[in-house]
C-alpha positions in Angstrom: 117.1 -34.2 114.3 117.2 -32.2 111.4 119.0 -33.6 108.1 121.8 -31.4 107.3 122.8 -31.3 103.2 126.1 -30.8 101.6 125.7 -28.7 98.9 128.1 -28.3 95.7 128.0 -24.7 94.3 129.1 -24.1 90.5 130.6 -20.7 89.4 130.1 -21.0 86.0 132.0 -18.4 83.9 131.3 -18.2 80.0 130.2 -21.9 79.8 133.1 -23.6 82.2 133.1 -24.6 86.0 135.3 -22.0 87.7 137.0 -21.3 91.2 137.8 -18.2 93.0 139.4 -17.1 96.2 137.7 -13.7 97.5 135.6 -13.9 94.3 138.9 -12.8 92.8 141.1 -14.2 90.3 138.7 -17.4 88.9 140.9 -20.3 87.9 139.5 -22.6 85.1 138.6 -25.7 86.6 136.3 -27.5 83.9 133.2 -28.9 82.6 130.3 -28.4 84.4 128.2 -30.7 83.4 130.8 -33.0 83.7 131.5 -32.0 87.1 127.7 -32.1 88.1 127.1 -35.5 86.7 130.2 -37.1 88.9 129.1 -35.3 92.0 125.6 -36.2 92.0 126.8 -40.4 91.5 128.8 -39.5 94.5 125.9 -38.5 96.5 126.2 -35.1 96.9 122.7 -33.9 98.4 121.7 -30.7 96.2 123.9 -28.2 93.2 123.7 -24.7 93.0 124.6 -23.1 89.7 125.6 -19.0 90.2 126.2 -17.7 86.5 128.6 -15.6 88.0 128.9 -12.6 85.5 125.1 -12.3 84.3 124.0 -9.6 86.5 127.4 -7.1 86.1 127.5 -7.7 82.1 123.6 -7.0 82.5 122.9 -10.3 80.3 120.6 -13.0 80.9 121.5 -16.4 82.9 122.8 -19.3 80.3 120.4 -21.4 79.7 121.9 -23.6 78.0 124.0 -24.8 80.6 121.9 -25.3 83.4 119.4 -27.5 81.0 122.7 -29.1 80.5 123.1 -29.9 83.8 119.9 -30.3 85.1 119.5 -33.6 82.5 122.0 -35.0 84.3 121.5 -34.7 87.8 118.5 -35.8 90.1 119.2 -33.7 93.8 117.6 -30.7 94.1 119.4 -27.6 91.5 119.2 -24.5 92.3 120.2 -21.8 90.1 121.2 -18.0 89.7 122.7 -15.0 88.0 121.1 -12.2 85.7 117.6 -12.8 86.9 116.0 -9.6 87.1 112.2 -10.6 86.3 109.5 -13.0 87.0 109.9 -14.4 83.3 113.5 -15.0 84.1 112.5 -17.0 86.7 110.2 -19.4 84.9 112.6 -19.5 82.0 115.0 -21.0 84.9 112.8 -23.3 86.3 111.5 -24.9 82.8 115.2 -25.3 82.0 115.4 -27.6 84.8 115.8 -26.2 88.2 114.0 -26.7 91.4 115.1 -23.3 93.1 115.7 -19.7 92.0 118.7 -17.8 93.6 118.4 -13.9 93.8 121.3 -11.8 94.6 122.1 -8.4 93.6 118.9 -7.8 92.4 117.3 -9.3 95.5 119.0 -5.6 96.9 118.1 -3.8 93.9 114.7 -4.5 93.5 113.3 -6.3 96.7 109.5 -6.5 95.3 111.1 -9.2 93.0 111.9 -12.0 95.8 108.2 -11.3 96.9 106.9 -11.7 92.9 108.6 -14.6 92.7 107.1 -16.4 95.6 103.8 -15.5 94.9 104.4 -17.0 91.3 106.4 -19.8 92.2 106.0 -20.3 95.8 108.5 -19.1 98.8 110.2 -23.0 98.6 111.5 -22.3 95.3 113.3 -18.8 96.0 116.3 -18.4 97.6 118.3 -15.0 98.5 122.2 -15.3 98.4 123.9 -12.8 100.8 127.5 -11.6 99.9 128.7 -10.3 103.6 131.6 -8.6 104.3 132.7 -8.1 108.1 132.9 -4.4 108.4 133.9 -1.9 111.8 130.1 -2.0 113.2 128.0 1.5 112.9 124.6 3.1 113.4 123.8 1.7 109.9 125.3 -1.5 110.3 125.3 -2.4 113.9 126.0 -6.4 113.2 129.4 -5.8 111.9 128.5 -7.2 108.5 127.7 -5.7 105.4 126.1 -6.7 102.2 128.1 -6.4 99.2 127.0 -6.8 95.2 128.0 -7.6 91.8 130.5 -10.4 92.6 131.2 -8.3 95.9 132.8 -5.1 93.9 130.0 -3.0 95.2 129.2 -2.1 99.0 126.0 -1.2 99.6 125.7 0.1 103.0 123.1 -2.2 104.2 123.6 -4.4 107.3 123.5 -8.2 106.9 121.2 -9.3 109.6 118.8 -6.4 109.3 118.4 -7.6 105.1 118.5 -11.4 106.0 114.9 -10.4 108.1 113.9 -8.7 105.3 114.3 -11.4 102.5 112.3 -13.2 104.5 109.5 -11.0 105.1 109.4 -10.6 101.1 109.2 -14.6 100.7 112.6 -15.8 100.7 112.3 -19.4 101.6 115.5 -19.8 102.4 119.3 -17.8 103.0 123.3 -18.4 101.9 125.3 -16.7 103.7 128.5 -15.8 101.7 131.4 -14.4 103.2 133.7 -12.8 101.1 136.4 -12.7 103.7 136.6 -16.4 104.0 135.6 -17.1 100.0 137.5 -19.9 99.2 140.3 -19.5 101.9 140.0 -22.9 103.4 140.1 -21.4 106.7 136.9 -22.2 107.7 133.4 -20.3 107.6 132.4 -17.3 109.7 130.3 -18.9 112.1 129.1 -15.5 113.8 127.3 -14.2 110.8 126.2 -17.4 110.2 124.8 -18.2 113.7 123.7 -14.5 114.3 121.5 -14.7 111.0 120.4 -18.7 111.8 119.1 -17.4 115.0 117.1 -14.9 113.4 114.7 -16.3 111.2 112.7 -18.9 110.5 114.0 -20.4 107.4 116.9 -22.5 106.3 120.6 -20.7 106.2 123.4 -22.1 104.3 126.7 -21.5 105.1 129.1 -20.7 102.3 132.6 -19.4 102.2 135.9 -20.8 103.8 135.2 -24.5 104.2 138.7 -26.3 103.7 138.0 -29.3 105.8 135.4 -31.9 107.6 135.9 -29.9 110.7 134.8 -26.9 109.0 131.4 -28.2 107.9 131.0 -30.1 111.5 131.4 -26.4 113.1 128.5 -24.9 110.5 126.2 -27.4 111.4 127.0 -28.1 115.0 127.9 -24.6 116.2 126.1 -22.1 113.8 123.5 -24.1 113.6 123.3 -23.8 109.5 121.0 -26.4 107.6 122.9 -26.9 104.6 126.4 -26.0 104.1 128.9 -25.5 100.6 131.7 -27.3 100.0 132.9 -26.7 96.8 136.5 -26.5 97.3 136.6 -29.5 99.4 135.3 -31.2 96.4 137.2 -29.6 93.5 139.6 -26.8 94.1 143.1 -26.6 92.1 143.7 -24.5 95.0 143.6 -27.6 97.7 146.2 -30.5 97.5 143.8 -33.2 98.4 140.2 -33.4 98.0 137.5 -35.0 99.4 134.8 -37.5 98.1 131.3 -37.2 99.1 130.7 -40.3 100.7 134.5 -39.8 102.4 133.4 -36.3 104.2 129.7 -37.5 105.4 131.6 -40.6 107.0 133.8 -38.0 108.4 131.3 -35.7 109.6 129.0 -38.7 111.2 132.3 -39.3 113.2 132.8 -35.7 114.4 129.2 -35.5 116.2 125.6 -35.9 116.1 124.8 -35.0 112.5 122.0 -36.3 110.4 123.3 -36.6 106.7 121.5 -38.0 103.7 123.0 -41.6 103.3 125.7 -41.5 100.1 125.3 -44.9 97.5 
């Protein structure tokens, strides 16, 4: 049986852990080193750092932070925003992390997924997919579309058709994003999820809408994701109660047959 990871993912605005709903209206939430360093004692199994306004201010990622981080944690850290060139890349990963995410630029220049896995190796980059369900067309028959820039900009492309494609170019591995469920609580679109889980060979991770344990036992159990985010669950002024690591994998070992990475 495959082990499933619960992954923490860090919106980092200007220097401070942030939180959004619809990747609108970010609330301050804190320190994210702080934040990293608490969660990864907890037993959370990897951190993914998103620099969340690098690519639309056309600005590089801050590296400053995710060295930060990375001397504080010890799970795999993966990290993205404003990376537009091999260079950027190996800045990234001699900062600290393990993985390189690509999004909007991923879409606007596909050659650089396949650069960096030639340089780095297809293990270390990951594509992050911002899908919005849409009325399906000729042009995007699954329904769901990929959007950039924080999901201000549509691009016209359909999901599944561009999850095959990352891959093809040397993405070792997906997130699946919905910006319909983005920090709802109500749970993660399982269709995109499963649909584009089904379709290729590498790891998906489910992101968007997870409010409770049920939540994640549904991404893993009925979309079949590998890895799935949890960040509100773990930290959201949004959410009255939160959960600790070790609390949800003790949850999710009681909801079914689901490997987990043991907490301390």
């Amino acid at each position: 049986m495959l082990t499933r990871r619960l992954v923490a993912c860090f919106d980092v605005m200007a220097g401070r852990l942030t939180k959004a709903r619809q990747f609108e209206d970010n609330v301050d939430v804190g320190d994210p080193v702080d934040f990293a360093e608490r969660l990864y004692h907890d037993g959370i199994d990897e951190i993914v750092f998103y620099d969340i306004t690098a690519s639309s201010e056309r600005r590089r990622i801050d590296l400053e932070t995710v060295e930060k981080v990375a001397e504080k944690v010890f799970v795999p850290f993966t990290v993205g925003g404003g990376i537009r060139s091999v260079d950027d890349m190996r800045a990234v990963l001699k900062a600290g992390a393990e993985k390189i995410s690509i999004d909007s630029m991923a879409v606007r220049d596909p050659s650089l997924v396949t650069a960096g896995a030639r340089a780095f190796g297809s293990q270390c980059v990951v594509v992050s997919m911002q899908v919005k369900a849409v009325p399906p067309t000729r042009a995007i028959p699954s329904g769901y579309e990929i959007a950039i820039d924080g999901a201000r900009v549509m691009t016209g492309m359909d999901a599944l058709e561009w999850a095959g494609r990352a891959v093809e170019l040397g993405a070792g591995e997906l997130v699946v994003n919905s910006i319909d469920r983005d920090g709802t609580h109500a749970g993660y679109d399982l269709a995109v999820t499963k649909s584009i889980a089904e379709a290729v060979p590498v790891p998906v991770i489910a992101s968007g809408g997870a409010g409770n344990a049920e939540h994640v036992a549904e991404a893993f159990l009925d979309a079949d994701a590998q890895a799935a985010i949890i960040s509100s669950m773990l930290y959201s002024p949004r959410m009255a109660e939160h959960y600790s690591v070790p609390e949800l994998k003790a949850e999710l070992r009681r909801l079914g047959p689901i490997e987990l990475r043991p907490s301390p």
